[in-house]
Phi, psi and omega in degrees: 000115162260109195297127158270196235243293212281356161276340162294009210245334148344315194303286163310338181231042175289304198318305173291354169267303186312346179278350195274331180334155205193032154231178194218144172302176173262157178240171225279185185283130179236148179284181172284153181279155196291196188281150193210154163210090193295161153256127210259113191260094187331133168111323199276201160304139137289306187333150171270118197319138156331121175307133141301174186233069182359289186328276180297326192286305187300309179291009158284270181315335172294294174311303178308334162330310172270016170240100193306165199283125181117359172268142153156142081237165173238108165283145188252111174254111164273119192285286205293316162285017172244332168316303221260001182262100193294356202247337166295314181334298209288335141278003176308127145281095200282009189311305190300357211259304172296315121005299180268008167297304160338290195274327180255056161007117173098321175001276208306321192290321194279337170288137220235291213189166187208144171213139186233142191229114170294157151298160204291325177289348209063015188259029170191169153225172155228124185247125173215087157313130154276157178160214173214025156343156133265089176316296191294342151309290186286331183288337181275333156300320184280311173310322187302343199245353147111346190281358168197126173335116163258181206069359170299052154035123157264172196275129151288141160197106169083225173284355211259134142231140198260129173255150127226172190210137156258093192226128169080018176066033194220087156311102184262155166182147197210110173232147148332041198309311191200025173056010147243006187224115173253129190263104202242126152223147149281187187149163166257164171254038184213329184230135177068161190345192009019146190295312149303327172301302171301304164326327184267331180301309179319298162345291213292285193321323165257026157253023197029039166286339185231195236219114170281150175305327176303323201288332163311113179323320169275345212247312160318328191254348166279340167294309158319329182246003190271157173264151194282132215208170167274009189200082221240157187209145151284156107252175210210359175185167176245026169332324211239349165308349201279021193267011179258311225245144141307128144013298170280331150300352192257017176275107183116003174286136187246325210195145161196155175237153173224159170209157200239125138257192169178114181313141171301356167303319177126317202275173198169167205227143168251145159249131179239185186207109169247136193247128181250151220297311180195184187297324186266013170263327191286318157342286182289338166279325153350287170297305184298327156330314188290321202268355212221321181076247179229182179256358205262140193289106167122007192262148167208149198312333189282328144231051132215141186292138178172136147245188181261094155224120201037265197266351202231143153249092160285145208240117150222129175252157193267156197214139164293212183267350160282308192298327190274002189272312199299286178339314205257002130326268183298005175268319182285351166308174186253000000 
């Protein structure tokens, strides 16, 4: 296979096409989620909300860890269950998974997750693989290839060493976080952050010198609670919920995390957990919900699920495997 500069360079910025993948597993056998005492909105599903899953909810928080506070949306992949479904397999855009094959023979296998987080301008990511990578392996295929100086000194900062390059008007950096986490940021080099400038911020937030997206309270503990999907979203604001939500329910939404799953059948679900300004908007987006319904085509009130608890609505509507692309498609726009 022959590569040009800029489709290696594809490489570095893998993490954001795997964030556009757009199916979600089905999810695993889970414990009960803790005791709660939601309020139950007359007219839905009776069914009960997805259990969270200890297991998966750590290899969340563990990748959110390394995304400082003000990137989003921050997306989530579980790589390795989109690996193991063969009827997912076949909607996956696997170019990237074939990039690290390229330069490593065996890579893609090695990878676990992936989270790609934008900057608040969209002028910069921070990427961050889980895995057994071999860092020093793929930078010396990228150097053979002209995209990083080799032999070039990295930069320290504190224990972390940082390689970068600037190519193609793509400020790149890439570190070694804990030999199971490769640390990837972009940028320009001339305007806004730098790729390193980002990577060190990235830094700082999971040795907690700076202030991480987890550090918020409400945005941890909806992260904490969210049920487990092949595919999770932050959000940082709800602009972009209406492609779920009517408009007017969504007044006083401040933050929503989502997770999408979905059976090799094709049908499958998305669940959010959306936070609202205090208890009585979320209250009153209830009812406008009860009354106006969703956006996503063929949902009726009768299957879907959503309580109440104080300030939060949690939700899961059910979605084929188009509905769940479109939604994490349009969530992830600016």
């Amino acid at each position: 296979m022959n590569l040009s500069p800029g489709v290696i360079v594809q490489l570095f910025v893998s993490v954001c096409l795997l964030a556009s993948c757009t199916q979600a597993s089905a999810a695993p056998t889970s414990i009960a989620a803790p005791a709660s005492t939601p309020k139950a909105k007359v007219g839905f599903s009776a069914d009960p909300l997805p259990p969270i899953q200890p297991e998966w909810t750590a290899r969340l928080t563990r990748s959110l860890s390394l995304i400082p506070s003000g990137y989003s949306p921050a997306i989530f992949l579980d790589v390795q269950a989109a690996l193991a479904n063969a009827g997912i397999q076949e909607s996956l855009d696997l170019e990237v998974l074939g990039l690290l094959d390229t330069l490593q023979p065996g890579a893609s296998a090695s990878v676990d997750s992936a989270v790609v987080a934008f900057s608040r301008h969209r002028d910069g990511m921070i990427m961050v693989i889980q895995g057994s990578l071999d860092v020093d392996g793929l930078l010396a295929a990228a150097g053979g290839l002209g995209l990083v100086e080799l032999g070039q000194e990295p930069e320290k900062h504190r224990d972390y060493d940082i390689q970068s390059v600037d190519v193609f008007d793509i400020s790149l950096a890439l570190a070694s976080v804990d030999g199971s986490s490769l640390l990837i940021a972009t940028g320009s080099p001339s305007v806004g952050a730098t790729g390193p400038e980002r990577i060190r911020t990235a830094l700082d937030s999971f040795d907690g010198l700076v202030t991480g997206l987890l550090d918020d309270p409400e945005t941890s503990r909806m992260v904490r609670e969210l049920p487990p999907g092949m595919m999770a979203m932050v959000l940082g604001n709800c602009a972009n919920l209406t492609v779920l939500f009517h408009s007017r329910t969504l007044q006083g939404c401040t933050r929503a995390v989502i997770s999408s799953e979905l059976a090799e059948t094709g049908s499958g679900a998305i669940n959010a957990i959306v936070g609202y300004e205090n208890e009585a908007q979320a209250s009153t987006a209830m009812e406008l919900m009860g009354e106006q319904g969703f956006q996503l085509d063929g949902v009726t009130l009768e299957n879907v699920a959503m309580v109440q608890e104080r300030s939060l609505l949690r939700l899961k509507l059910p979605a084929n495997a188009d509905q769940v692309a479109t939604a994490f498609e349009t969530l992830r726009l600016p």
